[in-house]
N, C-alpha and C positions, 0 to 999 in steps of 0.2 A: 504493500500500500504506500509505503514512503517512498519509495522507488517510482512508482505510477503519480506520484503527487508532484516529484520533482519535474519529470517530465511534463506533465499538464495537471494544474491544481484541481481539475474537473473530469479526469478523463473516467471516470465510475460511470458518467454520465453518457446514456446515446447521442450519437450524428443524426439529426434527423433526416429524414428524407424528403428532399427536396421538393422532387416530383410531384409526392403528394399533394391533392390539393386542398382547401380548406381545412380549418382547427388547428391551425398551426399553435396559437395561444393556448389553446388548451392539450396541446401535446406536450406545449413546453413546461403548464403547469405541471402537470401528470408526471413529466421527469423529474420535477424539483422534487414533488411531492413525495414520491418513490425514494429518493437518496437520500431523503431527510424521515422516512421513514425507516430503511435500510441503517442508519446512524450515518453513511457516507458524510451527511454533512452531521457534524455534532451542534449540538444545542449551545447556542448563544457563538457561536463561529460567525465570524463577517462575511458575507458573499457579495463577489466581484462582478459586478454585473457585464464588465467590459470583457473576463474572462467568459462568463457563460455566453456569451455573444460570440463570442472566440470559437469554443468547443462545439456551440448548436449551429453556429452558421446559420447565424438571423442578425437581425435590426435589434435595436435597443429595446425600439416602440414593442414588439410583442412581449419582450424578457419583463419589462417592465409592467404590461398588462399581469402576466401572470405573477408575478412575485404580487402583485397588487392582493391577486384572488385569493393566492395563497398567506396574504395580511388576515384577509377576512375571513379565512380558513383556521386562523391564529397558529399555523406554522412559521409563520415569518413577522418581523416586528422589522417597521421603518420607523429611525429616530433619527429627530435633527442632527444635527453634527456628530451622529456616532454612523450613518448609512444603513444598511440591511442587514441583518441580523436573525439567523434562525433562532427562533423560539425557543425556551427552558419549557421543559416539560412541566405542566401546571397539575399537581398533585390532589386539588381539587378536584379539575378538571376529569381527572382519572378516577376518582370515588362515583362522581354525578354517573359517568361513564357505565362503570361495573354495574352501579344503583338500577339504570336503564337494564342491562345484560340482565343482571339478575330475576328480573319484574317478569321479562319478556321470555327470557330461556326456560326456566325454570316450569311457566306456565304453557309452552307448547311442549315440554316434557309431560303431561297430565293431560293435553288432547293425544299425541302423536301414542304412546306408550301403549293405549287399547285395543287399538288395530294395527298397531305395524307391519306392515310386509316382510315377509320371508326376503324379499330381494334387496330393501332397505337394511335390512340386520345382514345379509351377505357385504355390501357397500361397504358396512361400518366396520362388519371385522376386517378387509381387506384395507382399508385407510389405515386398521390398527398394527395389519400385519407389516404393513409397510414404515409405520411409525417405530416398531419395535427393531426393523431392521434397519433404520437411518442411524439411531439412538448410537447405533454400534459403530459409525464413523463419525457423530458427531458433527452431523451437518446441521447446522443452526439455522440455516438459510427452508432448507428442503423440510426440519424437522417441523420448522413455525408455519408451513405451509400445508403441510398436513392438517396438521391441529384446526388452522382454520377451514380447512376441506371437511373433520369430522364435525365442526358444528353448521355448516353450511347445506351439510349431507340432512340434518337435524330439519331445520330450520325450511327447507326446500321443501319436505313431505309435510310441511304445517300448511303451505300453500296461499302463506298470508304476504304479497310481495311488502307490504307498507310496515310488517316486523319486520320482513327481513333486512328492509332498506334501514328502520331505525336501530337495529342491532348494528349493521351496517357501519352507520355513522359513530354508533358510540363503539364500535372497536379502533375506527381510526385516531381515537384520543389515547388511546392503549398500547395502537400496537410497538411504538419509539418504547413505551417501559419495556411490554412483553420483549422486546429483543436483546433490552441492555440485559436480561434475567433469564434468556433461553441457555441457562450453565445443561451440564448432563446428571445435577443434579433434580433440577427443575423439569429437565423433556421425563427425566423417571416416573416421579410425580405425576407429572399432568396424562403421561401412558397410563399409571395404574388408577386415574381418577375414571378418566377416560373408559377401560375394564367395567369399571362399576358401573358410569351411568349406563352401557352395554347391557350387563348382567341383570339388571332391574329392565331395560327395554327388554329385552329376548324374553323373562319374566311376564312382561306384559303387568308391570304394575307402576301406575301410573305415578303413585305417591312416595314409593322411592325412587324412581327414576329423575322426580322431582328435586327431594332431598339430593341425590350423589350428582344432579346441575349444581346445586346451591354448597354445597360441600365443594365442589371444584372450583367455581367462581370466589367464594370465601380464601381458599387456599392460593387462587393467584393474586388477590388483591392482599392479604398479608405480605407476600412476598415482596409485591411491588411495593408495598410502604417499609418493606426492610430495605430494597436498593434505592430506597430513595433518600436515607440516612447516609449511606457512604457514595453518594452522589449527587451533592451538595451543589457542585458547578452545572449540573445538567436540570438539575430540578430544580421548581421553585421553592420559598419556605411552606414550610407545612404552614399552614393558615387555621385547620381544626377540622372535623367533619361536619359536613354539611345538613 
């Protein structure tokens, strides 16, 4: 990564493609968004708008729309005399977040769980089988992708697109923790939580199924307020629960 930075401060970042035609601003959002979600860019890091110009092979005008969007997205903060600035991860922000997850997850645990599909439970152990064999090299990247493939696997048989979109959005306030915290003691974890709310679906009982959502959502929001103790520069101050 130091290697790749010396060479181009930005090069984590795609070339777009030129060709393409319209959404260009929101391609380029989309990349910010991505890298700054990925940790590529770290929280409260200054970003060069002349080099992303540079790397994307654009105008100012669209880089600047988008860092705009991604203001009011609250990943990026513009201040007077200090420039652009990726956001500290706001700890609040990450409570409201879970608060929403947990309301909504927990409760299509208790429709989905009575009828489930035999093809649905095939789905979820084959996301597990594959999550159990990532675990084993340690791939942070593929591991945190899974995880969110088995709740999306979840959430798609509930058939409600407006949860799913609102889980949606309250995981993108998450996912910057979820990554600083994907150790292989935590993908252990969240596989053997993952087991349980399985064990209760295949069960077909709704009310634990319910419980080992909210047992696993409980379990990554402690955690995320333990690394947000020894990551002090990337997080905001704890302000209290909401």
């Amino acid at each position: 990564m130091a290697e790749r930075r010396r060479k181009h401060p930005y090069a984590f970042l795609p070339v777009l493609n030129r060709e393409e035609r319209g959404g260009t601003v929101q391609r380029i959002q989309d990349a910010i968004r991505d890298a700054i979600v990925r940790l590529d860019f770290q929280p409260g890091e200054s970003i060069d708008k002349s080099a992303l110009c540079a790397r994307l092979k654009v105008s100012r005008f669209p880089v600047s729309e988008a860092l705009g969007k991604l203001a009011e997205e609250g990943f990026i903060n513009v201040l007077p005399q200090r420039g652009t600035l990726v956001s500290r991860i706001d700890l609040a922000d990450c409570r409201q977040a879970m608060f929403i997850r947990r309301a909504l997850e927990c409760e299509a645990m208790r429709s989905i769980a009575p009828a489930i599909s035999d093809d649905l439970l095939k789905q979820l152990r084959t996301n597990l089988t594959a999550q159990r064999r990532v675990m084993a090299t340690d791939d942070r990247d593929t591991f945190h992708a899974l995880d969110l493939q088995f709740h999306d696997l979840l959430l798609g048989a509930l058939g409600y697109e407006r949860v799913a979109s609102a889980v949606d959005a309250a995981r993108a306030n998450l996912d910057r923790m979820r990554l600083f915290m994907c150790t292989p003691t935590r993908q252990s974890a969240t596989y053997a939580e993952h087991e349980t709310i399985l064990a209760a679906l295949s069960a077909r009982r709704p009310a634990e199924a319910a419980r080992a959502m909210q047992l696993h959502l409980n379990a990554v929001m402690t955690e995320l307020e333990d690394v947000a103790k020894i990551n002090p520069n990337s997080v905001t101050a704890d302000k209290g629960a909401d």
